[in-house]
C-alpha positions as CSV (number, residue, x, y, z in Angstrom):
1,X,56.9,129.5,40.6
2,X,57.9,125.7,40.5
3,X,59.3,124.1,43.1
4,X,62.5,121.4,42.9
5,X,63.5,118.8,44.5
6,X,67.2,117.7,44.4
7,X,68.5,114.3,47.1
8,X,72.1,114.9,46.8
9,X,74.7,114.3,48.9
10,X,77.9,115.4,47.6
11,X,77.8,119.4,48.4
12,X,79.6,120.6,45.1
13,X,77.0,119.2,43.2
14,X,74.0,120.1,45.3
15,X,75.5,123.9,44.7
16,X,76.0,123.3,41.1
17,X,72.6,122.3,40.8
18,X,71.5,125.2,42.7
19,X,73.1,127.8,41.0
20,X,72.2,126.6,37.5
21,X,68.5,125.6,38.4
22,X,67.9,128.7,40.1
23,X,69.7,131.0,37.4
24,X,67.9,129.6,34.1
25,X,64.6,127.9,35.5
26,X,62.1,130.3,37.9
27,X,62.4,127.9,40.6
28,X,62.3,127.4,44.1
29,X,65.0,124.7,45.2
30,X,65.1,122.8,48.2
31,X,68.1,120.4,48.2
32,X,68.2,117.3,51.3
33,X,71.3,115.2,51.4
34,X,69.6,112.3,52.8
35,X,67.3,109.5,51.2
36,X,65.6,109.2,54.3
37,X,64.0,112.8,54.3
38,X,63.1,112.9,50.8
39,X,59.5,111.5,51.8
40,X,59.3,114.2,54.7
41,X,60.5,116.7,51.8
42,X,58.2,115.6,49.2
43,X,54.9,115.5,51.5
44,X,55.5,118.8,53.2
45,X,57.0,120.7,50.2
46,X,55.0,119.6,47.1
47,X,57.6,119.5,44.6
48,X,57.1,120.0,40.9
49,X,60.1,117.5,40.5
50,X,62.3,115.7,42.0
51,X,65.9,115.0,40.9
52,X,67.3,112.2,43.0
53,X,70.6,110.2,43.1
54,X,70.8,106.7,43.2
55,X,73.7,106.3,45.9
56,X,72.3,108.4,48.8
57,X,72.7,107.8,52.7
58,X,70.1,106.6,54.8
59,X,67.9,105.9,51.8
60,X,68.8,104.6,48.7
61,X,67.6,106.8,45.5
62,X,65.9,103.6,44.2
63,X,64.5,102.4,47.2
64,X,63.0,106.1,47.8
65,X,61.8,106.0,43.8
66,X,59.8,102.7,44.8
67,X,57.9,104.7,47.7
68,X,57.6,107.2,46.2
69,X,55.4,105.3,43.2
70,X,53.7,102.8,45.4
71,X,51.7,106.2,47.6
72,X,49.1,107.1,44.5
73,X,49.0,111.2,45.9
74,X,52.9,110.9,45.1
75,X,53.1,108.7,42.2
76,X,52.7,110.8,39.7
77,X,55.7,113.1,40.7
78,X,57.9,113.6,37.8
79,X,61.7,112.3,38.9
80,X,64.8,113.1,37.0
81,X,68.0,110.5,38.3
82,X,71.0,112.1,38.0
83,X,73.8,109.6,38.9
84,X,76.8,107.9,38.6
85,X,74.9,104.8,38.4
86,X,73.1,105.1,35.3
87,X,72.6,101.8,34.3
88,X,71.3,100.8,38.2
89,X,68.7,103.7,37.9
90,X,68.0,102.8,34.0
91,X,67.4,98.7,34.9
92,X,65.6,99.3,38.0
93,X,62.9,102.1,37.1
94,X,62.6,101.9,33.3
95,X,58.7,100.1,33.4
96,X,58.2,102.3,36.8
97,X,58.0,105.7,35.2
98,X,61.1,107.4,35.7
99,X,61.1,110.3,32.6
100,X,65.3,111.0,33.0
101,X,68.2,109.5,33.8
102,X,71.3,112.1,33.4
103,X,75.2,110.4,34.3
104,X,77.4,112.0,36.2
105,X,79.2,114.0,35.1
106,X,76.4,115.9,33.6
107,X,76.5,118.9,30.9
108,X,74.1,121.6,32.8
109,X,72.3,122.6,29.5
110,X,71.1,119.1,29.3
111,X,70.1,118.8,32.8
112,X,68.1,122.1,32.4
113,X,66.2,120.7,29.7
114,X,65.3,117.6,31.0
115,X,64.3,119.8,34.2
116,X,62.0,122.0,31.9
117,X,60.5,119.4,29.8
118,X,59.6,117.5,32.9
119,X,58.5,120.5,34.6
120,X,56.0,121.2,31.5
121,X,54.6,117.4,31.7
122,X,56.7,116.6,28.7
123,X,57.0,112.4,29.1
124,X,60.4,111.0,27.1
125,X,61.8,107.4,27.1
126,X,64.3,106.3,29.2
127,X,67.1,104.3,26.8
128,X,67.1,100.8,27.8
C-alpha cells in the first residue's frame, strides 16, 4: 500500500482529499496542517507523495519544497502542489522538480490522476 502525504490547513479540504484519496487510490493518508511538521512527517512516515499547499502556517509550502530537495534521501520524493497560488508554486519550483501543480478549486478526477501517475513514477511538465 502507498502511503500520502497531504500539508493542508484548511479542514474541508484536508477531508476532501481524504475521502477521495482513500476511496479511489489504495492508500494510506496522513494529513498535517502545519509546514513546520511536514519534515518530521516525511522522515518518520516515508511517503510515496507528498501533496503540499503553498500558503501553510509555520512553514511555507515552498520553503518546505526547497528542504525537502536540498536533503538528497528526500529529494527525490514526488510532490504534487495543490493551491490557490498556482503561479507562486509554478515560478518558484518549475527547474526544481515539482511533477504537479493543481489550482484550487480542483476537479477530484484530476487530482486522482495526477496522484496515480505520480505514484507510478510517471514524470510530466509543469506549464510555465
Amino acid at each position: 500500500m502507498k502511503r500520502v502525504l497531504v500539508a493542508e490547513d484548511e479542514p474541508d479540504v484536508a477531508d476532501a482529499l481524504r475521502q477521495a484519496l482513500t476511496e479511489r487510490l489504495d492508500v494510506e493518508l496522513d494529513i498535517v496542517a502545519n509546514g513546520a511538521l511536514v519534515m518530521d512527517s516525511v522522515t518518520t512516515r516515508r511517503p510515496d507523495l507528498l501533496i503540499l499547499d503553498v500558503a501553510l502556517p509555520g512553514l511555507n509550502g515552498l520553503d518546505v519544497f526547497d528542504l525537502l530537495r536540498s536533503d538528497p534521501r528526500l529529494s527525490g520524493l514526488p510532490v504534487l502542489f495543490l493551491t490557490g497560488l498556482p503561479e507562486r508554486a509554478q515560478t518558484a519550483s518549475a527547474a526544481a522538480g515539482v511533477h504537479e501543480v493543481l489550482a484550487k478549486p480542483f476537479d477530484i478526477d484530476d487530482l486522482v490522476a495526477c496522484a496515480r501517475r505520480l505514484m507510478d513514477g510517471v514524470k510530466t511538465e509543469v506549464a510555465a
